[in-house]
C-alpha positions as CSV (number, residue, x, y, z in Angstrom):
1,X,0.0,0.0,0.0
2,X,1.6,3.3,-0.7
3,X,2.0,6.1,2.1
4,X,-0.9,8.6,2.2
5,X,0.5,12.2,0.4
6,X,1.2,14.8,2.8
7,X,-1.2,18.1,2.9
8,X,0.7,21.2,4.2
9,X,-0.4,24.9,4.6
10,X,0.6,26.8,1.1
11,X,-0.7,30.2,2.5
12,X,-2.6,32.2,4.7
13,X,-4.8,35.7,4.5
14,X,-6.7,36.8,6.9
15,X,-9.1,39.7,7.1
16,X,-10.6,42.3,9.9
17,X,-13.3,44.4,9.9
18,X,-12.3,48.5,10.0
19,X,-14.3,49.3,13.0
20,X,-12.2,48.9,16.3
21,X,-14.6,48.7,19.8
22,X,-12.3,49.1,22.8
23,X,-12.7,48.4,26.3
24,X,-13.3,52.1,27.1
25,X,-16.1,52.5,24.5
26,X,-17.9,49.6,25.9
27,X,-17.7,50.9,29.5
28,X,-20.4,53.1,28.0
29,X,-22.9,51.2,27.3
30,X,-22.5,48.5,29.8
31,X,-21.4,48.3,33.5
32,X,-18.0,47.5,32.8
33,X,-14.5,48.8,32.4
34,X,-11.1,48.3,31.2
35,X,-9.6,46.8,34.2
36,X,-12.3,44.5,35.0
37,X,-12.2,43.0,31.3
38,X,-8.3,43.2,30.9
39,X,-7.8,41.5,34.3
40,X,-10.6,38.4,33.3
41,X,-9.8,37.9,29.7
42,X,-6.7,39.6,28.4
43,X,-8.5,41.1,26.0
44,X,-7.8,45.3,24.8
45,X,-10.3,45.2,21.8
46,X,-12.0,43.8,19.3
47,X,-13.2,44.3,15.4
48,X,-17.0,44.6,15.1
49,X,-18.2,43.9,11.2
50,X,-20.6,46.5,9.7
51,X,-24.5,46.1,9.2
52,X,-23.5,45.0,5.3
53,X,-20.4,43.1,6.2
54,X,-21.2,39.5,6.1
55,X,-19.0,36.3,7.1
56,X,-18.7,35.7,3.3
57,X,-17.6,39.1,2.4
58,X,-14.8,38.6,5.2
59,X,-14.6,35.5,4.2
60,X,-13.6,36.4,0.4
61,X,-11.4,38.7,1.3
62,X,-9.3,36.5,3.6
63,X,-9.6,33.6,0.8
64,X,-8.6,36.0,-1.8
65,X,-5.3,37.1,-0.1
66,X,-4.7,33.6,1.3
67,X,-4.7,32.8,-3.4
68,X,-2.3,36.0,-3.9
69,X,0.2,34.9,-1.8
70,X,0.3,31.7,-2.9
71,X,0.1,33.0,-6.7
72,X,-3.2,30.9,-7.3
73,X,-6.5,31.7,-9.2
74,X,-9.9,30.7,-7.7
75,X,-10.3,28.1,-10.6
76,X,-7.1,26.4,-8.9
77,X,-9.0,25.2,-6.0
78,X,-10.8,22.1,-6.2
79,X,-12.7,21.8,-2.6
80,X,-14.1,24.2,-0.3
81,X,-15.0,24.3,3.4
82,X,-16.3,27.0,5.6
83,X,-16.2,26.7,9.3
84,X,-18.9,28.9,11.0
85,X,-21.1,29.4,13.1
86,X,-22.4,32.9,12.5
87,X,-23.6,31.7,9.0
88,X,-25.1,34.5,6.4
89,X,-27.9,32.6,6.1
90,X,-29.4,29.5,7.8
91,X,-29.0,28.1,3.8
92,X,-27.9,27.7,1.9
93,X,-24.8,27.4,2.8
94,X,-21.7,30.1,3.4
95,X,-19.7,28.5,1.2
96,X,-21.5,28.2,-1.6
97,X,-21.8,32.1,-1.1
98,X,-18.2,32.6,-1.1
99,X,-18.2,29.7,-3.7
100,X,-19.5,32.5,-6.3
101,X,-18.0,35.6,-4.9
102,X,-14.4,34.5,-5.1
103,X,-15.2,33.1,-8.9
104,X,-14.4,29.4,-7.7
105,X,-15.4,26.4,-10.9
106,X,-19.0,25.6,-10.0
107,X,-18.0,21.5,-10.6
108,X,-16.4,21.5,-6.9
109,X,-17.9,20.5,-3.4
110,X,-18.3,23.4,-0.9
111,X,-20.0,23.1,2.7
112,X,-20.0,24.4,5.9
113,X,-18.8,22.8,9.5
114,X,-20.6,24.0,12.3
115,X,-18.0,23.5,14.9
116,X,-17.7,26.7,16.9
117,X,-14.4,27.6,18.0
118,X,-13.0,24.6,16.8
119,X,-14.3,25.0,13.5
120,X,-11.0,26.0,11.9
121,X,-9.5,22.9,12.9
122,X,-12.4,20.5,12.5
123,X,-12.5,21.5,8.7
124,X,-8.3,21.5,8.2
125,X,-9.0,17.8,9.9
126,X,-11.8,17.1,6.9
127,X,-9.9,19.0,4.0
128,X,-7.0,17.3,4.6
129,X,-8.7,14.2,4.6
130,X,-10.2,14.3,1.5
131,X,-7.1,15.7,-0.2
132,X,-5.6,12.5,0.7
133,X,-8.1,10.6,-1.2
134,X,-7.1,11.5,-4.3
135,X,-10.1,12.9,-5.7
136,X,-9.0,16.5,-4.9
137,X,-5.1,18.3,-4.9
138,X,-6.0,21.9,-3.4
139,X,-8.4,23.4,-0.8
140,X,-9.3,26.6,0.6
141,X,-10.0,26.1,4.3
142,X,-12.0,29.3,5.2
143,X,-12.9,30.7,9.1
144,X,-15.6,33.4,9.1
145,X,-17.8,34.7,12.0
146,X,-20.1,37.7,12.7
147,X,-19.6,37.3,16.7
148,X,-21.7,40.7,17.1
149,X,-24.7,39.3,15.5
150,X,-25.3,36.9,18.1
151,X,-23.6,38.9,20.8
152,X,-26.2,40.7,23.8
153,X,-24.6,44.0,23.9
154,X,-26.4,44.4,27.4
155,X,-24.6,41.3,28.8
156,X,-21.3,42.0,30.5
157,X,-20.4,38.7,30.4
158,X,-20.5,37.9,27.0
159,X,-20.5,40.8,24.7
160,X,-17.1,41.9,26.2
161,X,-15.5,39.0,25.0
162,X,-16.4,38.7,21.1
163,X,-15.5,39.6,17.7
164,X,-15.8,39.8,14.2
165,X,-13.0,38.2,11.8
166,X,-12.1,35.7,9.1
167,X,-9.3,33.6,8.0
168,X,-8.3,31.5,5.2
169,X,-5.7,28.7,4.5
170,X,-4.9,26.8,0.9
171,X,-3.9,23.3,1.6
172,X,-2.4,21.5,-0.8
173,X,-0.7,17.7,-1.7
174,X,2.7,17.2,-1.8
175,X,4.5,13.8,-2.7
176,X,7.5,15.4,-0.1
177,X,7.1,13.1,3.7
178,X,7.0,14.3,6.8
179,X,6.0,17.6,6.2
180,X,2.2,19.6,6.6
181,X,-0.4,18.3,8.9
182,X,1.3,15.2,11.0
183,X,-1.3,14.3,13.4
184,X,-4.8,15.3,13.9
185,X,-7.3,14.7,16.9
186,X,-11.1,15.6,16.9
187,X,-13.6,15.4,19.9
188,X,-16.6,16.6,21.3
189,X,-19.3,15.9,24.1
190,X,-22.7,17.0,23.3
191,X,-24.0,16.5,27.1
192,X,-22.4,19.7,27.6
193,X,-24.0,21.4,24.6
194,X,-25.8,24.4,27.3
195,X,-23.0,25.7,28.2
196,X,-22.1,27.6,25.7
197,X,-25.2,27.6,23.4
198,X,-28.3,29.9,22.0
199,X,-32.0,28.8,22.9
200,X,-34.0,29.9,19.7
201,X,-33.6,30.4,16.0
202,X,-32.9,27.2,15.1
203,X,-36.2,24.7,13.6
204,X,-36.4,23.6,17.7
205,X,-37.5,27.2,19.0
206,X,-38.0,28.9,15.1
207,X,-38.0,32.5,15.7
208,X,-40.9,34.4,16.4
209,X,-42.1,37.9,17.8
210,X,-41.8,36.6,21.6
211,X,-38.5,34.5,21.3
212,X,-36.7,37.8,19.4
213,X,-38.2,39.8,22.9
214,X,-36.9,37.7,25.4
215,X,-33.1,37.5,23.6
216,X,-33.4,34.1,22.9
217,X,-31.4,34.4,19.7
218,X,-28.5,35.7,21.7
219,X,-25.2,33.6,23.0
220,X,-25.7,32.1,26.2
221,X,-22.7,30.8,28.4
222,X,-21.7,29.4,31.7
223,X,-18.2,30.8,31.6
224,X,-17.0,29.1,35.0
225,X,-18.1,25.7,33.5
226,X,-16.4,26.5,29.8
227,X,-13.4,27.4,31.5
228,X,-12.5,24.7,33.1
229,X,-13.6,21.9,30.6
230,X,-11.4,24.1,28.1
231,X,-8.2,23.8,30.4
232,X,-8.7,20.1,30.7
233,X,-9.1,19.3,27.1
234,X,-7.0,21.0,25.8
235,X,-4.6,20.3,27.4
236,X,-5.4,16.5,27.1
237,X,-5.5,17.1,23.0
238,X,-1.9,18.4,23.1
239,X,-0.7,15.8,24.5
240,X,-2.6,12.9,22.8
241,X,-1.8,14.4,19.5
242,X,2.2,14.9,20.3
243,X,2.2,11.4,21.4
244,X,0.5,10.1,18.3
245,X,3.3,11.8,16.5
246,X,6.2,10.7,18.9
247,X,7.1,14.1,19.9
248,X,7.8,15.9,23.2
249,X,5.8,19.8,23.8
250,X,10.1,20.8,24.1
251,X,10.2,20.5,20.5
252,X,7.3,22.3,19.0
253,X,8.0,25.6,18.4
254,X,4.8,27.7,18.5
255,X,1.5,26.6,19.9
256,X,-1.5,28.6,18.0
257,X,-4.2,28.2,21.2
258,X,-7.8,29.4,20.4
259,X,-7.6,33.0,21.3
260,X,-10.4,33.0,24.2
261,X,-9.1,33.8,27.3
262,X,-5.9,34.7,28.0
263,X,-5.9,32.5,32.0
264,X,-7.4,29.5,30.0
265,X,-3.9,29.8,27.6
266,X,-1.9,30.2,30.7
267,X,-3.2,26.9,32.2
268,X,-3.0,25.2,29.5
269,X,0.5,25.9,28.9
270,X,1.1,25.1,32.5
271,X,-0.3,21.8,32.3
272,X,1.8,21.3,29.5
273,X,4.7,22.3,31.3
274,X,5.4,25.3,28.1
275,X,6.8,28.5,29.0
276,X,4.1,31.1,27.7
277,X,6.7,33.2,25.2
278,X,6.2,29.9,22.5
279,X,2.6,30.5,22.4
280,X,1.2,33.0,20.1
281,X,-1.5,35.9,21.6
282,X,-3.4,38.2,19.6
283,X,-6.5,38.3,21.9
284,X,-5.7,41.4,23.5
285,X,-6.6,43.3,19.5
286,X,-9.5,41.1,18.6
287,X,-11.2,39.2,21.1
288,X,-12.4,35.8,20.8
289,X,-13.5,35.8,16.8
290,X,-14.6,31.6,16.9
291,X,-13.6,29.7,14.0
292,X,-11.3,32.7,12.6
293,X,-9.0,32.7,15.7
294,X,-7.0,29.8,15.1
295,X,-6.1,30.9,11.1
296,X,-5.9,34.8,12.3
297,X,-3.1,33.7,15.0
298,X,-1.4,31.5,12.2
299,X,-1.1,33.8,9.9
300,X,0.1,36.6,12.3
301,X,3.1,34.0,13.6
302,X,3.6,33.1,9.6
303,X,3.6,36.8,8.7
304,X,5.9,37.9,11.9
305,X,8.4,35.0,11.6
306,X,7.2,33.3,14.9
307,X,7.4,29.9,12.6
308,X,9.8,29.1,10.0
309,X,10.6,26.2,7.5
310,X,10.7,22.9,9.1
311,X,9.3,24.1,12.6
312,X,6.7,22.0,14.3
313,X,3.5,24.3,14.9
314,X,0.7,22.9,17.5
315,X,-2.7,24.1,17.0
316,X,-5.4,23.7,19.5
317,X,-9.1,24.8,20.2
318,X,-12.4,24.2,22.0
319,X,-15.8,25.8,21.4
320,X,-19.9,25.2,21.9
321,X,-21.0,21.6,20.9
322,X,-18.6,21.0,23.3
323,X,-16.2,20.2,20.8
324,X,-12.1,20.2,20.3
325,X,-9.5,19.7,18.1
326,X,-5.6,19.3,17.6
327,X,-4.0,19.4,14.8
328,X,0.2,19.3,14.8
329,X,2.0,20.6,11.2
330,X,5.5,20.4,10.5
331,X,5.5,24.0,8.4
332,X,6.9,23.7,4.9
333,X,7.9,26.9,3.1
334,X,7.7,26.7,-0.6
335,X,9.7,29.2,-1.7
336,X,12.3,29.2,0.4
């Protein structure tokens, strides 16, 4: 039987809305302030989309500079996926949006994953997959969300902790070994699904005059709950995907965490027994963006040099469902 072809990260692009909502401003509107969110999160700011900007216009514009860089043309791609869950519409789906806005050949499969925050990696896991299959040699992996669409801008709790963002990878096959996506682990624990979830607008509670008046439609989340089911698995997925791959944590050298609280990063990394300088933070400008965090901290550690040829890179999430996911890439530079 021959060896399965390895699928590595060609490029990255990512994209942020113009509008910038800082602590201060929201100390405005809600009983709050820049202390108390610093000092609980880690988090400075965050990008908030506009009325008219939807996940597949950021979408298409993080898709379309991940295809610059990486000097393709949208008919080069033969598979799309879009993790969200802040989808344009409730269907069809984002991706066959962002299917006709990028200009991508209609003869190719696009869908969405609804993972949450560990939508980014859940659909790397499944692109990569069926790259290996041999049915399909390039992929954009795309994560798009609209956090202040479901965000209750009255709730401290929440709507401090949120933003807007997308990011986009092309995968690709490459008859090289040992390089790309090494190892992968998926998980997820639906018994937990109501602690992190929204009561209406889906065909269970369909909206309706009374459901949009109590705020049904709006995120709901047991935050001490998350946080400490985040920690653990997490954690656990680190370590059960370095040990599928035979490595140690000494020699990977940048973990790319899901950017949602800056103490749930810090126990992770303690757990793991990893100073915090090798992991990458960026939730201090933009909050907790869902399925865009994960490619939005990639692409800043790619861009910034945090990751170079041949470096093992260790990515790592946890969102609503409850779900999780782990993926470890040994990063290949093309053009080096």
């Amino acid at each position: 039987m021959s060896a399965l072809p390895s699928v590595l990260i060609r490029s990255l692009g990512v994209h942020t809305p113009a509008r910038r909502v800082t602590n201060e401003e929201l100390s405005l509107t809600v009983e709050t302030s820049d202390e108390w969110i610093r000092t609980r999160s880690g988090i400075g700011e965050r990008r908030i989309a506009a009325a008219n900007e939807n996940p597949s216009d950021m979408g298409a514009k993080a898709a379309a500079q991940a295809l610059e860089r990486a000097g393709l043309k949208p008919t080069d791609i033969d598979l799309l996926i879009v993790a969200t869950m802040t989808p344009d519409l409730t269907f069809p789906s984002t991706a066959c949006l962002l299917q006709s806005k990028l200009g991508l050949r209609t003869d190719i499969p696009c869908f969405d994953i609804s993972a949450a925050c560990s939508g980014f990696i859940y659909a790397l896991q499944v692109g990569t997959d069926m790259l290996r299959g041999g049915h399909y040699r390039r992929a954009l992996i795309v994560g798009a969300e609209k956090l202040s669409s479901v965000v209750d801008w009255k709730d401290r709790s929440t709507c401090v902790l949120f933003g807007d963002a997308a990011g986009a990878a092309v995968i690709e096959t490459s008859d090289q070994p040992n390089i790309g996506v090494l190892a992968n682990l998926l998980g997820a624990d639906g018994s937990n699904a109501e602690l992190l979830y929204a009561v209406a607008g889906g065909s269970a509670k369909p909206a309706s005059a009374e459901t949009v008046a109590a705020g049904e439609h709006y995120l709901r989340m047991n935050g001490k709950e998350v946080f400490k089911l985040a920690v653990r698995v997490m954690a656990s997925s680190c370590e059960q995907v370095l040990k599928e791959a035979g490595v140690s944590s000494d020699e990977v050298a940048c973990f790319i965490p899901h950017q949602a609280n800056v103490r749930i990063i810090e126990a992770v990394a303690s757990q793991l027994g990893v100073g915090m300088e090798r992991f990458l933070l960026n939730l201090e400008c933009y909050g907790n963006t869902s399925a865009a965090s994960i490619p939005l901290a990639l692409e800043q550690a790619w861009r910034e040099g945090h990751i170079k040829h041949n470096d093992l890179v260790l990515l790592v999430a946890f969102g609503a469902g409850l779900t999780w996911g782990a993926t470890l890439i040994r990063w290949y530079e093309p053009n080096r």
